[in-house]
C-alpha positions as CSV (number, residue, x, y, z in Angstrom):
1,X,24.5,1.6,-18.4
2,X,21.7,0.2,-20.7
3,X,22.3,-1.7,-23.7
4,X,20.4,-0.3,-26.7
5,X,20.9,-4.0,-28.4
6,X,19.0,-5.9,-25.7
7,X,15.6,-4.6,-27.3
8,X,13.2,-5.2,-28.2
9,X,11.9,-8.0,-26.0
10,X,10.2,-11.3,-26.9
11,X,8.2,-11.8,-23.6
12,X,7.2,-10.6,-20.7
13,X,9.4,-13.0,-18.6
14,X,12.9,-10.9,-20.2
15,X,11.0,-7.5,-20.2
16,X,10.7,-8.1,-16.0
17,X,13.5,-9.3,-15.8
18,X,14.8,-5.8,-17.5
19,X,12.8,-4.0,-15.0
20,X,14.0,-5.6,-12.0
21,X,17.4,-6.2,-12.8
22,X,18.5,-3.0,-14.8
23,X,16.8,-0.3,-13.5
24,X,17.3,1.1,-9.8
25,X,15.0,-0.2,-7.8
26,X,14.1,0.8,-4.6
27,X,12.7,-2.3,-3.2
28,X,16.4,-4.4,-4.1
29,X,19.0,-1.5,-3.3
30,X,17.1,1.5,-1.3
31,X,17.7,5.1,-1.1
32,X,20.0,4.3,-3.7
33,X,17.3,3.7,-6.2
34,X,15.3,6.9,-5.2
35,X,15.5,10.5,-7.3
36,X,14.6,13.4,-5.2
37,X,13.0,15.6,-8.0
38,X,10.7,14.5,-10.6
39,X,12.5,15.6,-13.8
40,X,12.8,12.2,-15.1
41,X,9.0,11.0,-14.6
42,X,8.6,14.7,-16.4
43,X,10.7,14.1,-19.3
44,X,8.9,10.2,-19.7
45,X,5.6,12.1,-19.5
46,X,6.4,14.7,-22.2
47,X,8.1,12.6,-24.2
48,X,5.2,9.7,-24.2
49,X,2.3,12.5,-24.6
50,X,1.9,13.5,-20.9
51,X,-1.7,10.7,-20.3
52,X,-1.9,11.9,-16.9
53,X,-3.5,14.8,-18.7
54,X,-6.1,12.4,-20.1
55,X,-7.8,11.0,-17.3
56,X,-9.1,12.6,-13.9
57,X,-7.7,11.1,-10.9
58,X,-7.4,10.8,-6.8
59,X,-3.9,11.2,-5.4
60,X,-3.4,9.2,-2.2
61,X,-0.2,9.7,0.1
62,X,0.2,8.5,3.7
63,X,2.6,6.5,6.0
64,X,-0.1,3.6,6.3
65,X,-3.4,3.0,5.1
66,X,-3.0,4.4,1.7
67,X,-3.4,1.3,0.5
68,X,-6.4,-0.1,1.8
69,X,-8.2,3.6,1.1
70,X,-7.3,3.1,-2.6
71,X,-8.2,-0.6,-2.9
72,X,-11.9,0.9,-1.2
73,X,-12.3,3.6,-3.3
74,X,-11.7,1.8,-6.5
75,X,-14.2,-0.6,-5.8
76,X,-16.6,1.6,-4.8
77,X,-16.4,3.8,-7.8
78,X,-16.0,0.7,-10.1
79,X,-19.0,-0.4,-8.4
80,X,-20.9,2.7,-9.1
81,X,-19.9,2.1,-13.0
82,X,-16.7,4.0,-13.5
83,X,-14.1,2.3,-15.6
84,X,-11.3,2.9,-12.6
85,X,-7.5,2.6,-13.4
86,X,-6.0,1.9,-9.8
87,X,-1.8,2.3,-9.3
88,X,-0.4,0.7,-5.9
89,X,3.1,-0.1,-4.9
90,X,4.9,-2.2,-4.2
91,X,3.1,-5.6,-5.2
92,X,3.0,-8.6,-3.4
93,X,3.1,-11.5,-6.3
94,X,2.6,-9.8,-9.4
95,X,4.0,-7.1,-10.5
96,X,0.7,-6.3,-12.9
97,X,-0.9,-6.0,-9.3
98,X,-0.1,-2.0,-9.5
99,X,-1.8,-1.9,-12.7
100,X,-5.1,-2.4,-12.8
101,X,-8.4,-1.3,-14.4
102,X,-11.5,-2.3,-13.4
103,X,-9.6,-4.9,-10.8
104,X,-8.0,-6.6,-13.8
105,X,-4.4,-6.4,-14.1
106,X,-2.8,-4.8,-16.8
107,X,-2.3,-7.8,-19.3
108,X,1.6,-8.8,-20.3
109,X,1.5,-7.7,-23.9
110,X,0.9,-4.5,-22.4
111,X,3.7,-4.1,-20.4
112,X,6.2,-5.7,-23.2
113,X,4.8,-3.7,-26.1
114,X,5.4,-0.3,-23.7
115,X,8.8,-1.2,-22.9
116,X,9.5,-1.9,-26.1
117,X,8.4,1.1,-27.6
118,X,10.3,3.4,-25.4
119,X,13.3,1.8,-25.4
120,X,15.5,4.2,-26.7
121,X,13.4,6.9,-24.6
122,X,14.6,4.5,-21.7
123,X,18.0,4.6,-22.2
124,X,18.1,7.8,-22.8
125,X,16.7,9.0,-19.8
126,X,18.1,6.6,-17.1
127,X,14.9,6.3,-15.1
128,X,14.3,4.3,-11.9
129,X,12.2,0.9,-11.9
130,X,9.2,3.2,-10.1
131,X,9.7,5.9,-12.7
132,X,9.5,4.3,-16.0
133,X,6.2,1.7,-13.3
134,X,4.6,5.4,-12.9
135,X,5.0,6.4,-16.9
136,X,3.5,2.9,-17.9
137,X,0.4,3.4,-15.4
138,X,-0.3,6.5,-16.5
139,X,0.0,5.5,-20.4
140,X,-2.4,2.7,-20.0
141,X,-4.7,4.1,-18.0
142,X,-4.8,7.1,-20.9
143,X,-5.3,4.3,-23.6
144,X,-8.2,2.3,-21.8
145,X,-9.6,5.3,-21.4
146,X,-10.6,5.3,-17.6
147,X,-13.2,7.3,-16.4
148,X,-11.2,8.0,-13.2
149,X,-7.8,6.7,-11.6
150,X,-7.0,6.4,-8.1
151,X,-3.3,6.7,-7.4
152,X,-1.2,6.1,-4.6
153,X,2.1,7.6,-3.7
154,X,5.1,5.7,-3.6
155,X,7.5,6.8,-1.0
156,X,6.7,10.3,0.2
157,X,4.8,13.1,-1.8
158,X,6.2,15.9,-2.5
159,X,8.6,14.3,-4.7
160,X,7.1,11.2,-5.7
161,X,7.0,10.1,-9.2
162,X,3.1,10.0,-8.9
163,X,2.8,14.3,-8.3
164,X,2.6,15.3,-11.8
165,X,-1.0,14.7,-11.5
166,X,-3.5,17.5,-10.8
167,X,-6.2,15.2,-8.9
168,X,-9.8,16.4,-8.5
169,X,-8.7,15.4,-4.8
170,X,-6.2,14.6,-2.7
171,X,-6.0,12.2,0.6
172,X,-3.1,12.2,3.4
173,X,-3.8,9.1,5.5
174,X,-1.8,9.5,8.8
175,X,1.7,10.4,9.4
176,X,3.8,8.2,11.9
177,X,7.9,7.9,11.3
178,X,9.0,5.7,8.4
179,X,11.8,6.1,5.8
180,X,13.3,9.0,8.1
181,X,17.2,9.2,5.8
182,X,14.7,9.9,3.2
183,X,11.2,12.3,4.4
184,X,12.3,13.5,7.4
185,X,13.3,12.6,11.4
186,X,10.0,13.9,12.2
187,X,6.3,13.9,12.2
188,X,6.0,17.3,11.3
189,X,8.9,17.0,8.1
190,X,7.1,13.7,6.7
191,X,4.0,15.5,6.9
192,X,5.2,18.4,4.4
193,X,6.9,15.9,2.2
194,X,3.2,13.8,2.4
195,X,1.6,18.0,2.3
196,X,3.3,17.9,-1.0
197,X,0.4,16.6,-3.2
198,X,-1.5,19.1,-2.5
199,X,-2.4,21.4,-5.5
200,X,-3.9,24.8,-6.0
201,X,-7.6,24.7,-5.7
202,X,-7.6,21.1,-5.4
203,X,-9.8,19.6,-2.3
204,X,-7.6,17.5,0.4
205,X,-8.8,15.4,2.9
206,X,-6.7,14.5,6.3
207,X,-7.6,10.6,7.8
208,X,-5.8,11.0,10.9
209,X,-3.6,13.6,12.5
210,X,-2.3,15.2,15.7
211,X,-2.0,18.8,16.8
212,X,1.5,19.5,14.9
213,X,0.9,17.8,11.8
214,X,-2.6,19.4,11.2
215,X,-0.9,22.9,11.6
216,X,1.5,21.7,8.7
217,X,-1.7,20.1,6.9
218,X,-3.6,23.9,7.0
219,X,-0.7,25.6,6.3
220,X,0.1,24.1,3.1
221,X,-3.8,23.8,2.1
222,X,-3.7,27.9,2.9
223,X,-0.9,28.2,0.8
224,X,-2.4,26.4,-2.1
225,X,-5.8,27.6,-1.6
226,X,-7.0,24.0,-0.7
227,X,-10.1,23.3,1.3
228,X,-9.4,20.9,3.7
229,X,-11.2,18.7,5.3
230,X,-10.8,15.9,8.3
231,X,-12.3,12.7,8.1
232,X,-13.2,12.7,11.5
233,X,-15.6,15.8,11.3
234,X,-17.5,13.3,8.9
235,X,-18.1,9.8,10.1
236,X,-17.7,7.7,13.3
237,X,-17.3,3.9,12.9
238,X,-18.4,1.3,15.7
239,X,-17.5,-2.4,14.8
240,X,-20.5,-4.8,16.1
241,X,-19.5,-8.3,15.4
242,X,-17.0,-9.8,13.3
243,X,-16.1,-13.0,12.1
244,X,-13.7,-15.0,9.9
245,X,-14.3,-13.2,6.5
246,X,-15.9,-9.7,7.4
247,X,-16.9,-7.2,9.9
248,X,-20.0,-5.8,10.8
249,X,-19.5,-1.6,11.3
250,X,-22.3,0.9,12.5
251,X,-21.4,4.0,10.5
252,X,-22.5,7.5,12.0
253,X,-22.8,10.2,9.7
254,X,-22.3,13.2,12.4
255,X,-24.2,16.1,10.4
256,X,-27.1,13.9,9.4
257,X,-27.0,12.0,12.3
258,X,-27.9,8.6,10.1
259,X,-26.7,5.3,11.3
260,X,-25.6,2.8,8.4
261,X,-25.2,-1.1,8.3
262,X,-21.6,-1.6,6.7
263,X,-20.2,-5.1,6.1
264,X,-16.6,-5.7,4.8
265,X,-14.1,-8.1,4.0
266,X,-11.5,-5.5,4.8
267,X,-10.5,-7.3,8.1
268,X,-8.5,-5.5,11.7
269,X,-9.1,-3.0,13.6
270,X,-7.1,-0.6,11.8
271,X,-9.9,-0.6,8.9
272,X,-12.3,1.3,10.7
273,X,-10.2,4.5,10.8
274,X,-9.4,3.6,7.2
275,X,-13.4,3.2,6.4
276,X,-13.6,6.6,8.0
277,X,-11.6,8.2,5.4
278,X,-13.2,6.7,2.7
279,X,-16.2,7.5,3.4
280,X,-15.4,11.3,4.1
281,X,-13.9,11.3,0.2
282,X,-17.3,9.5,-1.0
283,X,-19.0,12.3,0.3
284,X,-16.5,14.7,-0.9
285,X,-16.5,13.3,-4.6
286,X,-20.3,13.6,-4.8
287,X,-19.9,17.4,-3.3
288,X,-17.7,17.8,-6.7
289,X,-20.1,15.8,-8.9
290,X,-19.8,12.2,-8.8
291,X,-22.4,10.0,-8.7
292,X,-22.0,7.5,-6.0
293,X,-24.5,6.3,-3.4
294,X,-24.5,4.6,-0.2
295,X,-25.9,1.2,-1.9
296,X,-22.9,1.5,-4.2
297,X,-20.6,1.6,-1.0
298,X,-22.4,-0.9,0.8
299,X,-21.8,-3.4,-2.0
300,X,-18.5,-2.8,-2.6
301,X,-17.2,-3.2,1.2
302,X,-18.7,-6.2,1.5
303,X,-16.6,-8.0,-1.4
304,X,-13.1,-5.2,-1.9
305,X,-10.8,-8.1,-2.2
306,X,-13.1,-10.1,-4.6
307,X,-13.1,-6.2,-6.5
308,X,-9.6,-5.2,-6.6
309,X,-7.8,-8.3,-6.1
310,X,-6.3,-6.6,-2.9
311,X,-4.4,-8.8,0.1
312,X,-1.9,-9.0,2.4
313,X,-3.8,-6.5,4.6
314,X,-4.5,-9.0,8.2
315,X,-5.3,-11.7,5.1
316,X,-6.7,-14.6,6.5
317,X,-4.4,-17.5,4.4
318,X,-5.6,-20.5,6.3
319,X,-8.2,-20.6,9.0
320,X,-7.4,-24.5,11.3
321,X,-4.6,-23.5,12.1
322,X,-5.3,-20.0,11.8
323,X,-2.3,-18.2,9.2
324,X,-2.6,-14.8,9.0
325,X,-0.3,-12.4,6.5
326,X,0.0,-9.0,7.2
327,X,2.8,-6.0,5.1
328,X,3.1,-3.7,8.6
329,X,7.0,-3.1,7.8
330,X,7.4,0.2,9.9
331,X,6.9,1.1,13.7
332,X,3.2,2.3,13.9
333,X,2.1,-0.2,11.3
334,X,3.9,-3.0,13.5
335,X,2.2,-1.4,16.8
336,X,-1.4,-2.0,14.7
337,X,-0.4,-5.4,14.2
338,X,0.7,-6.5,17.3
339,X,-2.5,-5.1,18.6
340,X,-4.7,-7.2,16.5
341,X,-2.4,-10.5,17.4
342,X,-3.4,-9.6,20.8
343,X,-7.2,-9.6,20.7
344,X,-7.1,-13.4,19.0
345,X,-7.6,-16.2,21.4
346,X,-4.8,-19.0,20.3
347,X,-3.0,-21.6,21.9
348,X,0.1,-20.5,21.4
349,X,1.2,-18.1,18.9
350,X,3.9,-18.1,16.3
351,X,5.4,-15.5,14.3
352,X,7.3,-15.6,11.2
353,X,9.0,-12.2,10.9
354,X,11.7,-10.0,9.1
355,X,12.7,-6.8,8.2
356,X,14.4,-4.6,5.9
357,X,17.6,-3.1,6.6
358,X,16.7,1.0,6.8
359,X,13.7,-0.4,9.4
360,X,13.3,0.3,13.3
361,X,14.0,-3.0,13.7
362,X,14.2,-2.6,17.6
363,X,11.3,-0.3,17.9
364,X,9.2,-2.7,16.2
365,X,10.1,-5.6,18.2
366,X,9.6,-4.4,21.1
367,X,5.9,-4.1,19.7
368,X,5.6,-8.1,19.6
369,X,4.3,-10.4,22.5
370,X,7.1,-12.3,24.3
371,X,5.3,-15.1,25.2
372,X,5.4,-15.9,21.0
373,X,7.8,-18.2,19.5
374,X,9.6,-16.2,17.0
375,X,11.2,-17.8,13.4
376,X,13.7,-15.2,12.0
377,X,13.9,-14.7,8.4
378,X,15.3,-12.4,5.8
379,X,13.5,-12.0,2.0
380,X,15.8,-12.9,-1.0
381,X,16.6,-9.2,-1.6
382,X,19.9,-7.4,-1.0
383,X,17.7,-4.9,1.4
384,X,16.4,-7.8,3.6
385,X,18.2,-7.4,7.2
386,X,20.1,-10.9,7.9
387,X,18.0,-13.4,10.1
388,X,21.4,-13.5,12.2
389,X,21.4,-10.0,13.2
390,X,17.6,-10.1,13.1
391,X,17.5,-12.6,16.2
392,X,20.6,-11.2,18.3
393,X,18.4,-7.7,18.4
394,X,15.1,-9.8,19.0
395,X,17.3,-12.3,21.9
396,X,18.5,-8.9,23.7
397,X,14.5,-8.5,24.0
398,X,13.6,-11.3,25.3
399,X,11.9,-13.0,22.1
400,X,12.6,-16.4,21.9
401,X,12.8,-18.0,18.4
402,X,15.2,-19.7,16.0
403,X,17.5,-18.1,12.8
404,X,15.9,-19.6,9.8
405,X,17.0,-20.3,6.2
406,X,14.9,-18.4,4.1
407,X,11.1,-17.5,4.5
408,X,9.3,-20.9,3.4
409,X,12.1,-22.3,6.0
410,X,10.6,-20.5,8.7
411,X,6.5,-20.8,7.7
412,X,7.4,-24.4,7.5
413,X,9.0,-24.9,10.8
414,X,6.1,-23.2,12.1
415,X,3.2,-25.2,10.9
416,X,5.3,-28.3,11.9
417,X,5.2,-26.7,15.2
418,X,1.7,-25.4,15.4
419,X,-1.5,-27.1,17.2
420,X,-4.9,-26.9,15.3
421,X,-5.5,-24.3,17.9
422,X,-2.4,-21.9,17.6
423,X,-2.2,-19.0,15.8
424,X,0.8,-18.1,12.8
425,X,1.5,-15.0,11.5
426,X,3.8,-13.6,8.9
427,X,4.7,-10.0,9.3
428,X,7.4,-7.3,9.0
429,X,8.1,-6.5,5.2
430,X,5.9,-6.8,1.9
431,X,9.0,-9.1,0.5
432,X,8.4,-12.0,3.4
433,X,4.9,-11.8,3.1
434,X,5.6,-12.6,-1.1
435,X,7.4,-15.2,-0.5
436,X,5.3,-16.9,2.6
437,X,1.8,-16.4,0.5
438,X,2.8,-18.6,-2.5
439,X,2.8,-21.5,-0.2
440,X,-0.6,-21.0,0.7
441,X,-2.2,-20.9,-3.1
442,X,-5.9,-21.7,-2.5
443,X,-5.9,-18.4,-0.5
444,X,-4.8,-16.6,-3.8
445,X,-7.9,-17.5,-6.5
């Protein structure tokens, strides 16, 4: 239970530690840590003055991509002078990095004076570490007063701390298998937990889907008397050239038949599909009255992670030898990664990998190339899956590599072992890729 005398805090150093260490937290001790209903996020909301009445917003759910079409859409609206509140999870270095406005994190005082206010309301309620994340997003962004916030899901949709909002509109990404004890054991069950941010009247907008989750997809839009639209009705994207910073993308508008020059920093081949989306919800929100133009895209591509302080995404860290971070943590996000390793000419290739313990772990494994060197590692969480029992699943596949200490241990052993014309990447869990980036700090101003 909480401890009413441990508040109020005197910094922002013992009010994380407070949020990390007392409240359930999801990313530390799983499903444990997740509510399936939203009555606490309600009663936060109502008792703090429900903001997320205060601000309009775009709700964003998805297995993968979610968070790449967020970081885009910020910037381009930010670029097309909105003040934009953005809300991502989980974060990579800093936990300010969900809260930002205007691709500035929300500043510590801020998050101290909040948890200090609502202390009592805290305690009171019991909420999770996402909960009470959500309620502090959402209070902020009411405060600054933000033209727009673009919000992405947590885990799920339906449920999801984030879906008190009303959104002027909604995006599903794609749906591929990924917390399964938690959404579903199927495509078509994930996609009615993801369906589940869809609201009455409110416009949705599908990335990518099959045959059976599109019929969940219209059923639920029918039922909430959603149009719905598909990204791929909108836009093709053709990549022309890229090279170590950005790619060069022919954009076909299919009704207009236009072709458009884009250039972005937003690096693998999985962006394009992304880029799709995004712009199929640009031409959506100016359908509905914003005021955003293709220069106002254009410029914002070209410099997202400059905008919204966004990485981890194929994030270039070091370019001779090549390092390259990536988050993919589940089995279709792995499968995009392993393609991109593929198409890059290297030497030899290492891979620095681990995984959660509710992951696919075999699945995604057998994703990776065998001819790799592999160096085993588990995050310093209780959820990280032991680099022991990480390498006896990887062995029985053929993946050679060695058990490592911890994950600076194994990015170590790997650039001691790598040839100015090798290749490292660091994959398999937002929580390895935390700890591997600090080593690499010029990547991060």
């Amino acid at each position: 239970m909480l401890d009413q005398q441990k508040a109020p805090f005197t910094s922002y150093q013992n009010t994380l530690a407070f949020l990390f260490e007392q409240l359930p937290m999801f990313s530390r001790i799983g499903s444990k840590a997740y509510k399936a209903d939203l009555n606490n996020i309600i009663a936060l909301s109502n008792a703090i003055g429900n903001p997320h009445l205060k601000f309009k917003s775009i709700h964003i759910a998805g297995t993968n991509g979610k968070g790449s079409v967020s970081n885009m859409l910020a910037g381009i609206l930010q670029t097309s002078n909105y003040k934009v509140g953005l809300y991502t999870s989980p974060h990579i270095l800093d936990f300010r990095e969900r809260i930002r406005i205007n691709g500035a994190m929300i500043a510590e005082q801020a998050v101290v004076d909040f948890v200090n206010e609502h202390y009592a309301l805290i305690v009171s309620i019991q909420p999770s570490f996402f909960e009470i994340t959500v309620a502090l997003a959402f209070d902020y962004f009411a405060k600054e007063a933000v033209d727009i916030a673009v919000i992405e899901t947590g885990l799920g949709g339906r449920l999801d701390s984030t879906n008190i909002i009303t959104p002027i509109l909604s995006i599903i990404t794609n749906i591929s298998l990924d917390h399964t004890d938690l959404l579903g054991s199927t495509e078509t069950a994930i996609a009615f937990e993801k369906a589940g941010i869809m609201k009455p009247k409110v416009p949705v907008l599908i990335g990518s889907a099959h045959a059976e989750t599109m019929r969940v997809f219209v059923q639920q839009s029918l039922l909430k008397g959603s149009t719905l639209y598909e990204a791929n009705l909108f836009y093709d994207v053709v990549r022309s050239k890229v090279d170590a910073t950005h790619q060069h993308l022919k954009v076909v508008h299919k009704s207009k038949h236009t072709i458009t020059d884009i250039v972005t920093d937003m690096l693998g081949d999985f962006q394009l599909e992304n880029i799709k989306t995004v712009m199929a919800a640009c031409d959506i929100l100016v359908h509905y009255g914003l005021l955003i133009d293709m220069d106002a895209i254009q410029k914002a591509l070209f410099k997202i992670k400059q905008i919204t302080g966004f990485m981890g995404r194929w994030h270039t860290v070091q370019q001779q030898p090549i390092v390259i971070m990536d988050v993919g943590h589940n089995v279709a996000g792995i499968k995009i990664v392993a393609q991109q390793l593929q198409q890059l000419k290297a030497n030899r290739k290492h891979i620095v990998v681990g995984f959660v313990k509710d992951k696919e772990v075999a699945a995604a494994l057998a994703l990776f190339p065998k001819e790799a060197y592999y160096y085993f590692v588990a995050a310093a969480i209780p959820r990280a899956l032991p680099s022991d029992d990480l390498m006896q699943v990887a062995d029985a596949m053929g993946l050679q590599g060695v058990v490592c200490s911890s994950v600076a241990d194994g990015v170590v052993q790997a650039m001691q072992a790598m040839h100015s014309e090798d290749v490292l990447l660091v994959t398999g869990s937002f929580f390895v890729v935390a700890e591997a980036m600090i080593l690499f700090p010029s990547s991060l101003k």
